[in-house]
Structure formats: C-alpha cells, structure tokens
N, C-alpha and C positions, 0 to 999 in steps of 0.2 A: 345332789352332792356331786363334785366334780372331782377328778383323781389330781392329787398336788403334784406340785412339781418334784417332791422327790420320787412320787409313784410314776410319774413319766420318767424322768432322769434313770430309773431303774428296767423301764421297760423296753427305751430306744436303749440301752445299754443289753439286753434280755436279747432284742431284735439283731443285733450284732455278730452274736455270738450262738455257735455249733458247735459242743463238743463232740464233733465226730471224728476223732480220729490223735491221735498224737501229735505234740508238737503245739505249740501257739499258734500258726499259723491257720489251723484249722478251726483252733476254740476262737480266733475271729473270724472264720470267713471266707480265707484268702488261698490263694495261690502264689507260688511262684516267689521270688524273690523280694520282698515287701517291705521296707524300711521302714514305715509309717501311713497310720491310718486316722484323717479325719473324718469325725463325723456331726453333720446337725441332724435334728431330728424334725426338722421343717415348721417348726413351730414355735422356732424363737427361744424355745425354753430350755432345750438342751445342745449341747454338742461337747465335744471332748476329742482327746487325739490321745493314738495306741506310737510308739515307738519300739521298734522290732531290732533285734541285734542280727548280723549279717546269717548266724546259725537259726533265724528265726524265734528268739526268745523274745517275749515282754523285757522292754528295760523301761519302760514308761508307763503310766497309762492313767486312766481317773480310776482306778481301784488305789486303795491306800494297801492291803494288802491278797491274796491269794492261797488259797489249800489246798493240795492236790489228792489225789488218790493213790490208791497202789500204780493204779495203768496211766498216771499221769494228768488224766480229766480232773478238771475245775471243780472241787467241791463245795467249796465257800469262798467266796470273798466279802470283803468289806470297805465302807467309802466312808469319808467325812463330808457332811453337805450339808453348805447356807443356803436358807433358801433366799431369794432374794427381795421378794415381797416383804413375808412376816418376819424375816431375819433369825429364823429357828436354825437352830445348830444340831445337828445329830450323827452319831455314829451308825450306820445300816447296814446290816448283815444281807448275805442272800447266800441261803443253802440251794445247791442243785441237785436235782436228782436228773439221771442219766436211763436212758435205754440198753441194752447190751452192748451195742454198737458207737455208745459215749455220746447220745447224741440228748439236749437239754430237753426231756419231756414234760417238768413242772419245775418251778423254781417257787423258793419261798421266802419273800423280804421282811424282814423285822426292824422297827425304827419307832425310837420313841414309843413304845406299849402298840404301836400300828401294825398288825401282822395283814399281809399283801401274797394272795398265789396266784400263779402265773401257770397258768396252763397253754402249751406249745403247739400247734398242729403244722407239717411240713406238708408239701408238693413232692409228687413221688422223685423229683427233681432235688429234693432237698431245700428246696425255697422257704421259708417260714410263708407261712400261707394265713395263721390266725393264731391271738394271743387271746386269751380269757385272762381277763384282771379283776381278781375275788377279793373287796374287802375283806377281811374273815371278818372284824365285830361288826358291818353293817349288811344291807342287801343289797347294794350297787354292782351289777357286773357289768364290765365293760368289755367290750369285742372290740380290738383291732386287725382288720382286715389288711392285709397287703397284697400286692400283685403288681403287674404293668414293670416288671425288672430289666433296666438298661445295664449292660457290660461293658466294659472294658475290652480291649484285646488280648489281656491274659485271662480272660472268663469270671474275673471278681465281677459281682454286681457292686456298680456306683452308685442308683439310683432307683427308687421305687414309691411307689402312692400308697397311701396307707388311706383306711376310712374308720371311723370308730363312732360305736353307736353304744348305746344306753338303752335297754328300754322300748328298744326298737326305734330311736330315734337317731340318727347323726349327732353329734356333738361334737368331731371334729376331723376334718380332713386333710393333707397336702402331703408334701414331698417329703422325704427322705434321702438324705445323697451322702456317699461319702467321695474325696478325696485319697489316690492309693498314689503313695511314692514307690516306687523301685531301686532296687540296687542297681546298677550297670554288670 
C-alpha cells in the first residue's frame, strides 16, 4: 500500500509548517518580511502557494479554513481536495497538537473514514528532520526523512531532499523547494 495523494498533499503541507512561535510567519517557516510562499513537493503531486499580508497574516493559502488557540498556534485546519487520478472529493481535517513552545509534535488528518498521524521529529536547529505517517486502520508506516537544507539570504530554507522508506525499503525520494517573495 502506498500513501495517496491526499496523505502526501497533507504531509508536504505538515513539512511546511512550525508552530513555533506567534504570528503566520512562523506557523510557515519564515522570516522576515514574506509576501508569498510557493511550494512543490518534488514529486509532481503537490504544490500550492501561502499569500501573507504586509503585517504577516495568511490572506491566502490551500487551507479552506484555520482554528486558532488561545496563544494563537494553529489548531485545526481544513482543505477540500480532488484527487486527480480517482477524482474523489473530500473535506480533510488536520488537528495539531503543539509542544509548550507551539511547535507541531503530531498532527492528525481525518478524510473520508481515513484517519492519518503524523508524528514530527526536529534538528536541535529546528529543521524537521523526520515525519512518521501512521495509517491508523492499516500497518503501513512510513518515514520521511529530510536533510541537505539550502537557504536564502534571509535564512528561510528554499530547498531540501527528502527520502522515504516503508518497510525498510525506499519508496520514494527527491527534492523539495519553495519559492519566497519579499516585501521591499
């Protein structure tokens, strides 16, 4: 069994995103004055683009909507998504849970009866370093690996490799990159 494309589209959307700290700009990633963020997921099957307002607020993004907390971190959001093969339609949830420090240490996606956790491991760096993706009704896990992080001159990483194995086997590898505009 291989993870569908909405469990990728949920995961490079997972690999994204830090809630460490207040602010949008942080629950993506980023630094510094940020207008917009594209991203593919090097695999053909995802990408999407985040739109920031000059205060740093989401005014865009491939979430349909967002929940916050008391301290502001992302609780839930939610996305409509076709897939593009089997042409399934669905609404998919993703609750987060947070560390003290608001940062994502398991997420858990709900879609169509399909419940998906996400379990996060960072680089004392703060890098995501490795995602665990737990069918819950089957016994597939999958481990995606990332590393090899290229930056920008404002310190947002653009770019990184990912590896992901099953089983102890590879099943799938390549790039990850985003796209970061600036304000002037």
């Amino acid at each position: 069994m291989k993870p569908s494309r909405l469990g990728i589209l949920i995961l490079v959307s997972l690999a994204l995103i830090s809630c460490k700290g207040g602010g949008d700009c942080s629950f993506l990633e980023v630094k510094g004055r940020v207008q917009a963020i594209s991203w593919s997921g090097g695999n053909g099957l995802t990408s999407g683009q985040w739109d920031l307002t000059r205060r740093g607020k989401i005014s865009q993004g491939p979430w349909d909507s967002i929940k916050r907390d008391a301290r502001g971190h992302v609780k839930k959001a939610s996305v409509w998504f076709s897939d593009h093969e089997t042409g399934e339609e669905a609404v998919t949830e993703i609750e987060f849970r947070t560390n003290r420090r608001g940062r994502i240490v398991k997420a858990v996606n709900c879609c169509a009866g399909a419940e998906f956790e996400f379990l996060l491991e960072r680089t004392r760096k703060g890098e995501l370093a490795t995602v665990q993706l737990q069918e819950k009704s089957g016994n597939a896990t999958y481990v995606y690996n990332y590393g090899n992080y290229v930056y920008d001159s404002k310190g947002n990483w653009t770019e990184r490799r990912f590896t992901v194995t099953c089983g102890g086997r590879v099943t799938n590898s390549g790039v990850e990159s985003r796209d970061i505009v600036y304000y002037e």
